[in-house]
N, C-alpha and C positions, 0 to 999 in steps of 0.2 A: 882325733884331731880336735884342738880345744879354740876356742872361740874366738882368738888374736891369727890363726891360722885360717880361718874360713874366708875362702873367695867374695870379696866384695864385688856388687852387680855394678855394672859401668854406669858411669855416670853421663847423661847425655850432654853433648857438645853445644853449649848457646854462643859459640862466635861461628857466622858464616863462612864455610868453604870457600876456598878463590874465586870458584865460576858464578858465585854467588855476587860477590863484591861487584865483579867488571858489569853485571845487571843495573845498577844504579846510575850509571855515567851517561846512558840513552834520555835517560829523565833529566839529566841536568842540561846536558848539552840542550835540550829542548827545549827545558825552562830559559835559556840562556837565550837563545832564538826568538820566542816569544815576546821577551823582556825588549833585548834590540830591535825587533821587529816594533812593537809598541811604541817605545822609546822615539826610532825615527818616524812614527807615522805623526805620533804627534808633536814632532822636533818643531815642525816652522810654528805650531801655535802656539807653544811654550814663546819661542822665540820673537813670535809676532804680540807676544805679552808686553813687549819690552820697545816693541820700533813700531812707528805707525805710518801711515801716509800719508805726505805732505795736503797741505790744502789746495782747494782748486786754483786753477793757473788762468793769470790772464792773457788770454794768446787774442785780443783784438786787434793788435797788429796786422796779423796775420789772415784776416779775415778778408773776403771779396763780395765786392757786390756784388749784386743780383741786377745780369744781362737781359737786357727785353730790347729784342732786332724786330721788324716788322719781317715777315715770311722773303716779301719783294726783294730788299735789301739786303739779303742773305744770301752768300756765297753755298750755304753748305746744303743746300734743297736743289740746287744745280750740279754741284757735284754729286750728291746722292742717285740721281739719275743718269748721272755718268758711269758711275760705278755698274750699274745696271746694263750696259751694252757694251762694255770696252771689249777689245777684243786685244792682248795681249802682245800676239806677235811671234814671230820665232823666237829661237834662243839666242841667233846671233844678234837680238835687239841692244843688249849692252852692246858689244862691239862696234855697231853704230854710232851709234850714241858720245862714246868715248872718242870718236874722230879716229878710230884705229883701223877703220874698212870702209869702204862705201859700196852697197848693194842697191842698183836704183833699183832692181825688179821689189826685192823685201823689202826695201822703202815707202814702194808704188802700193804696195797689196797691205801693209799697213796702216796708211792712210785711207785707204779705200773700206775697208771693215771698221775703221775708227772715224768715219766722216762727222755721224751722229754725235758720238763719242767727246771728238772736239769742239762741235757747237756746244754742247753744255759746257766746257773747260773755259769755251771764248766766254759766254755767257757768266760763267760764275766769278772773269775776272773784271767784268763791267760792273760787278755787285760790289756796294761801298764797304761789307763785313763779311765776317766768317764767323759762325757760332754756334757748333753744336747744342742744340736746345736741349739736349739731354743732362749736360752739365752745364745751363745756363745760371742755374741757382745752387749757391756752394749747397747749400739742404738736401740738393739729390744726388752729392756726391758718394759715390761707394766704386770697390772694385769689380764690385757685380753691373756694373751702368752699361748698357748695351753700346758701343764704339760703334763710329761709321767705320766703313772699309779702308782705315785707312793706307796700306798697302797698297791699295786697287791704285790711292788718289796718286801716291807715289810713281806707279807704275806709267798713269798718264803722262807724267812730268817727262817721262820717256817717251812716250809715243809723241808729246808736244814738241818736244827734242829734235825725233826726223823729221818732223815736218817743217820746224827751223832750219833744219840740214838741208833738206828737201829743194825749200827756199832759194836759202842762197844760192846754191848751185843751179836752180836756175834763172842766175841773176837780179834776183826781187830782195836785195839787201835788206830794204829799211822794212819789209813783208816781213821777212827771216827775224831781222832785232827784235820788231813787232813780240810776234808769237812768243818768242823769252822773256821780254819782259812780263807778258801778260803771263806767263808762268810764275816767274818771279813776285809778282803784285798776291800769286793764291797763295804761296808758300808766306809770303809776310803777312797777311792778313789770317791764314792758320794759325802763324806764330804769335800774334796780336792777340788771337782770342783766349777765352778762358777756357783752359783743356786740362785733362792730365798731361804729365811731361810727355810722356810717347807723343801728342801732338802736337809739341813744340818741334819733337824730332823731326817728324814727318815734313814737317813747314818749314824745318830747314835742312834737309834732304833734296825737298822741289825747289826749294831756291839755290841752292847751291848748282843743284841740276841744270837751271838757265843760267846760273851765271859762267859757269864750265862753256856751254855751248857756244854765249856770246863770244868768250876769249876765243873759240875757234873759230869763229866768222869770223872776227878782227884778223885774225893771222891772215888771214887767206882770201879776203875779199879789200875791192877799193871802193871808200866811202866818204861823201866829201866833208873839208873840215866843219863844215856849221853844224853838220846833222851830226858828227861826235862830241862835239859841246853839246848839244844838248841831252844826247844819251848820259855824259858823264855827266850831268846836272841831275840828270835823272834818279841815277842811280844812289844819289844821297838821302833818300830817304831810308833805301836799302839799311844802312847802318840801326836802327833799330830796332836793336832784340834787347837791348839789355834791362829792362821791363819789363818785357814780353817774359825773359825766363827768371825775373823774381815770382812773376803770376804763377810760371809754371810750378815752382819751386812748393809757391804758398797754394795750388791746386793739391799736390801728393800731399802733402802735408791732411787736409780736411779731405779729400779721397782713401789714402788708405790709413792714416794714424790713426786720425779722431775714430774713422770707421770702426778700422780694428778693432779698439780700447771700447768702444762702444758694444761693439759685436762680443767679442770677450767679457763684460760684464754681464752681457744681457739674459734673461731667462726663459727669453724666445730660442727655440729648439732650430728653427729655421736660422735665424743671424747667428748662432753657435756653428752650425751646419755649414754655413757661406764662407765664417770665417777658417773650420779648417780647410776645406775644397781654395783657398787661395795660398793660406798659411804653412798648412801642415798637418798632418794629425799629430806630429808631437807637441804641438803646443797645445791641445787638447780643447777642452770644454772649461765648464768656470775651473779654477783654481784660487788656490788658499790666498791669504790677504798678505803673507809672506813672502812668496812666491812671482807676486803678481800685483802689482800697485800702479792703477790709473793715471793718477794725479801726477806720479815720480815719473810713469812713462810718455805722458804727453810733455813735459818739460823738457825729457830727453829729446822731443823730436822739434816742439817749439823749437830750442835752441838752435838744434841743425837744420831749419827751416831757414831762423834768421840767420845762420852763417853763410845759409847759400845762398839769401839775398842781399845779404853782404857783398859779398867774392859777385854776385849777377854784374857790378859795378864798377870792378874791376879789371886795369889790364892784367894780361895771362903772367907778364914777368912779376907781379905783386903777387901773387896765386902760391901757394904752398902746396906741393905731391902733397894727396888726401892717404896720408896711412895711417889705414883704420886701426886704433887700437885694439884690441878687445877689451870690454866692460867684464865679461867671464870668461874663465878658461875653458878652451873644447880639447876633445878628445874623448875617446872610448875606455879610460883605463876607469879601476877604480876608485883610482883616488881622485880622481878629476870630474868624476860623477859626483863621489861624496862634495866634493868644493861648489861644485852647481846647486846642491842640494842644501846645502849652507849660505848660499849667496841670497840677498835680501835682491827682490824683485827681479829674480833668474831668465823670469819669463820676459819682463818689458825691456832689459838691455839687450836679452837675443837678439830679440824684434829690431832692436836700436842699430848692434851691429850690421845685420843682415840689410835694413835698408841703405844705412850709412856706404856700405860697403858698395852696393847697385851704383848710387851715384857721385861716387868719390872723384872722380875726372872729369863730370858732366860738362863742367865750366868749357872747358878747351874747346867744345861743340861751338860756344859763343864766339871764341877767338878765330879761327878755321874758316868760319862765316865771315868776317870781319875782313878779313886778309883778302876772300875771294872777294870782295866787294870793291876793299880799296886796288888791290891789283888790277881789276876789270877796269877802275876810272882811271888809274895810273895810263896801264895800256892806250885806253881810248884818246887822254889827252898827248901823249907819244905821238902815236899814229895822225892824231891832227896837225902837230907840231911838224913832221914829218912829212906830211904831204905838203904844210907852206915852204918848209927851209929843203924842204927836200936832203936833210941828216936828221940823225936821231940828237936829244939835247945831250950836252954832257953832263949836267943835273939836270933832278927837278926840280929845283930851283929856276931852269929856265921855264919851267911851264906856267907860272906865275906872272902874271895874275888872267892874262888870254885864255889859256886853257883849262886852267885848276883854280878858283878861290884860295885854293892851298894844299899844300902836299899832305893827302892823309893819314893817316895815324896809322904805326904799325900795333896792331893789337899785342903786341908780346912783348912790347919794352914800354910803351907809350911815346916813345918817338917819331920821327917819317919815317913810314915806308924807305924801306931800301933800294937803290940804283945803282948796278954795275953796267957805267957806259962802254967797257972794252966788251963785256958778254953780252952787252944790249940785256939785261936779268933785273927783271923785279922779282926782290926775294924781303923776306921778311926774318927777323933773328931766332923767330922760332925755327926756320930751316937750319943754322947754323946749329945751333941747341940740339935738332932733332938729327942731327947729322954726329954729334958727337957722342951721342947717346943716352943725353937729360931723359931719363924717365917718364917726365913730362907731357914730352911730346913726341916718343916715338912711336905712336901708332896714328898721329895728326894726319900723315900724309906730304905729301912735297907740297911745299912752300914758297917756290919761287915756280916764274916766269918767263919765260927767255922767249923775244921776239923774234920775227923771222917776216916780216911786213916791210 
């Protein structure tokens, strides 16, 4: 065999076999991971290279004085020790209360375990104020602030209720009015003070509660015309809340805003701690300067402060359904995560929505109150009108100027109060509205009156 014929040795392979190849794509896919993962961790500060945070906001407007009641003078150290003995009642206490049952024995044994109970209630309405000292100075406002019971106070407002029931029936009328009003005077003088909103609520809960009770005495008892002129004299001071719930408005505001943003800034482990135990824990602890802008989100809440001491001022037919926008997109997808995750100050419009959203229809609370107020005087000067002419008027226009200064204002148009003389009905155009199905106001409740006196 000659030398062009001899077996040459193999030569080895320098390109890698297929199983080899698909080994490399683990490392890139990885690298790739890394990169994006990187990429978005440090997306908002790239980002936050570029947009910064507005400067501090002047929200003096929106500020409150600092409350200083002498102890004596104080409604709310009477009801505190109210709270302390009430005793509640059965269950049928609503049904009472609502003029839908009358039980003298559960009446009798409710008054009887609540005798104490009521001297403090009388007691705290002979007091010229009401002022939780806890939030007497906006500086110790937070949502950590220890609340008196207010529930409890509510619950009295009931128990004061049969005892006005009570009353009447056993013909001690102007005893019975008594007790409601002095109900009535807690619940305004709650609502007068500086609280968070929940104790404007409250304050108009218990007032609302006497003035329900009154319109069932009226129905059903006879009382001579002088003493209803002067109940429906009376009862004009009732009309003001609309102050009382700009206060409230600008208390949440320096309760939980300013708190939060404060608390969320702060490097205290503790006011981190408080804010998510109120918050969330998704809104975490500090975050990025991106993500999370002070200045931008007290502005957001300045503003919806001052629009809801705007509308405090307000009849309900001026009032716009509060539909909350959203400032960010929700939902669980992933594309709707990335859009959060992009969105400049994510964390303070949450916050923005979430409370906007709470108090979007608070308003109508103001008008509701309003309506029982002028209805109640409506009624009373009816009923006196009625005991001299012995008929009912066929406006109220006749009740002027003997019985009424003037026909009061229907809170939902700014007009008078409504009169249908064929149905004997005071009714108000909220009920027309709520009856047709304005959004507005169909969870208000009934709105009109219809006599039977």
């Amino acid at each position: 065999m000659d030398e062009s014929q001899q077996v040459q040795p193999a030569i080895p392979q320098l390109i890698d076999p297929p199983h080899r190849k698909r080994r490399r794509w683990p490392w890139v896919i990885l690298a790739v991971v890394v990169f994006l993962g990187a990429f978005g961790y440090f997306l908002p500060s790239i980002l936050g290279l570029f947009s910064r945070d507005i400067a501090p906001i002047d929200d003096s407007d929106l500020r409150l004085q600092k409350i200083s009641i002498p102890d004596d003078q104080n409604a709310y150290f009477d009801l505190i020790k109210m709270s302390k003995v009430i005793d509640q009642g059965p269950s049928k206490l609503g049904e009472i209360v609502d003029g839908k049952l009358w039980d003298e024995r559960a009446a009798a044994d409710i008054l009887q375990k609540n005798a104490e109970a009521l001297m403090y209630f009388e007691s705290a309405a002979q007091k010229s104020y009401y002022q939780d000292p806890n939030v007497a100075d906006q500086a110790q406002f937070s949502p950590n602030v220890i609340l008196p019971p207010l529930n409890t106070f509510r619950n009295m407002a009931d128990v004061s209720a049969v005892k006005s029931l009570a009353l009447y029936r056993q013909g001690k009328i102007v005893e019975a009015l008594e007790e409601a009003f002095r109900a009535a005077s807690i619940g305004q003088k709650m609502q007068n003070s500086q609280s968070h909103f929940i104790g404007y609520l409250v304050g108009f809960a218990i007032k609302s509660r006497a003035l329900r009770t009154m319109q069932i005495i009226l129905q059903e008892s006879e009382i001579d015309s002088q003493s209803l002129k002067t109940y429906t004299a009376r009862l004009e001071r009732f009309y003001d809340n609309e102050e009382a719930m700009a206060t409230a408005f600008k208390a949440e505001y320096w309760g939980m805003t300013v708190w939060a943003i404060n608390a969320m800034t702060s490097q205290d482990p503790e006011k981190v701690k408080a804010f998510k135990e109120n918050f969330g824990e998704q809104f975490g602890g500090a975050v990025d300067s991106y993500h999370f802008r002070p200045n931008e989100t007290k502005l957001l809440f300045a503003d919806l402060a001052r629009a809801q001491v705007r509308d405090s001022k307000k009849h309900c037919g001026a009032l716009e359904l509060q539909e909350i926008k959203p400032s960010v997109p929700y939902g669980d997808s992933w594309t709707i995560l990335a859009q959060q995750y992009i969105t400049e100050n994510v964390v303070g419009k949450t916050l923005h929505d979430v409370v906007a959203a709470a108090f979007g229809n608070a308003q109508y609370k103001r008008c509701r109150e309003d309506y029982l107020v002028a209805s109640t005087q409506v009624a009373m000067a009816i009923k006196a009108f009625k005991n001299d002419t012995k008929v009912y008027p066929a406006s109220l226009t006749e009740l002027i100027p003997k019985y009424l200064s003037k026909v009061p204002e229907d809170p939902f148009d700014g007009a008078a109060l409504k009169y249908d003389a064929s149905t004997k009905t005071i009714y108000s155009t909220g009920e027309k509205l709520r009856e047709s199905g304005d959004e507005r106001y169909k969870s208000l409740g009934e709105l009109k009156l219809q006599l039977a006196f």
